[in-house]
N, C-alpha and C positions, 0 to 999 in steps of 0.2 A: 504494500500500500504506500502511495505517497505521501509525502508530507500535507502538500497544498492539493485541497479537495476543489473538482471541477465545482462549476455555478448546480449544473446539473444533478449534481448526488446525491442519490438515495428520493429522486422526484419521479413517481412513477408515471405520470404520463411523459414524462420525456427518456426514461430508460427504457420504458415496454409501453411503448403508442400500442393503439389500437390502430389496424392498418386497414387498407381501403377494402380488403373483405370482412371486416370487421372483426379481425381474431387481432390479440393483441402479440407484439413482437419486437423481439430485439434489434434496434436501429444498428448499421454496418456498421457505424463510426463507434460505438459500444462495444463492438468485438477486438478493439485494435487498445481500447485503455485497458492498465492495468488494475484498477479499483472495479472493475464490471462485477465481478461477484458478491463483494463486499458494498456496490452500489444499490444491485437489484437485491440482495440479502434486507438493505437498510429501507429503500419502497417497498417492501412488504412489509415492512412492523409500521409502516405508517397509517392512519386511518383508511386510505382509500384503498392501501395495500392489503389491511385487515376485511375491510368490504367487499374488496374480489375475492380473499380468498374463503368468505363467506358462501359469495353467489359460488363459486366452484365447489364449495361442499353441498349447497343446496340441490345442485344440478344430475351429482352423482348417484347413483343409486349404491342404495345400502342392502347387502346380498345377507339375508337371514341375520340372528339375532346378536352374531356378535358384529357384522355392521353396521347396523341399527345405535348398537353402544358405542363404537368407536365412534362413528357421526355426532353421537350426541354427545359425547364428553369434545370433540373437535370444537362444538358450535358453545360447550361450555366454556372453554378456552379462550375461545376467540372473542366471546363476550366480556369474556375478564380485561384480557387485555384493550377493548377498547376503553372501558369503564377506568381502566389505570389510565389511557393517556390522557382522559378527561379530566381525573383529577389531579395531574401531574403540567395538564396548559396553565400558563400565565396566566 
């Protein structure tokens, strides 16, 4: 990781747009920096990041009863954590 972090980091519509078929994806110029992991790692714990990966648990299907639980303890998680960054905002 570098020292000095781009404008860009860890902003998930600018690390993984949504693209003109509408799936979303990693921009070329994101493949060539060295913080890309540690970039898209850090848009996902973001709100909008915890939101997608909400609607992607939502979309999935849950295959008998211990998917059913892993799903729900996923959507427990993912509740907690946004409930922390709320009260963790200025």
């Amino acid at each position: 990781m570098t020292q000095e972090r781009k404008s860009c980091f860890g902003i998930l519509d600018r690390v993984f747009p949504v693209g003109a078929e509408g799936l979303r994806q990693v921009p070329a110029a994101c493949f060539e920096c060295p913080d890309r992991t540690a970039c898209l790692r850090a848009a996902m714990q973001t709100r909008d990041g915890l939101i997608l990966r909400e609607s992607i648990l939502e979309r999935s299907p849950a295959k008998g009863l211990a998917g059913r639980l892993r799903r729900w303890s996923d959507r427990k998680r993912l509740s907690a954590l946004k409930k922390q960054q709320e009260r963790t905002k200025p």
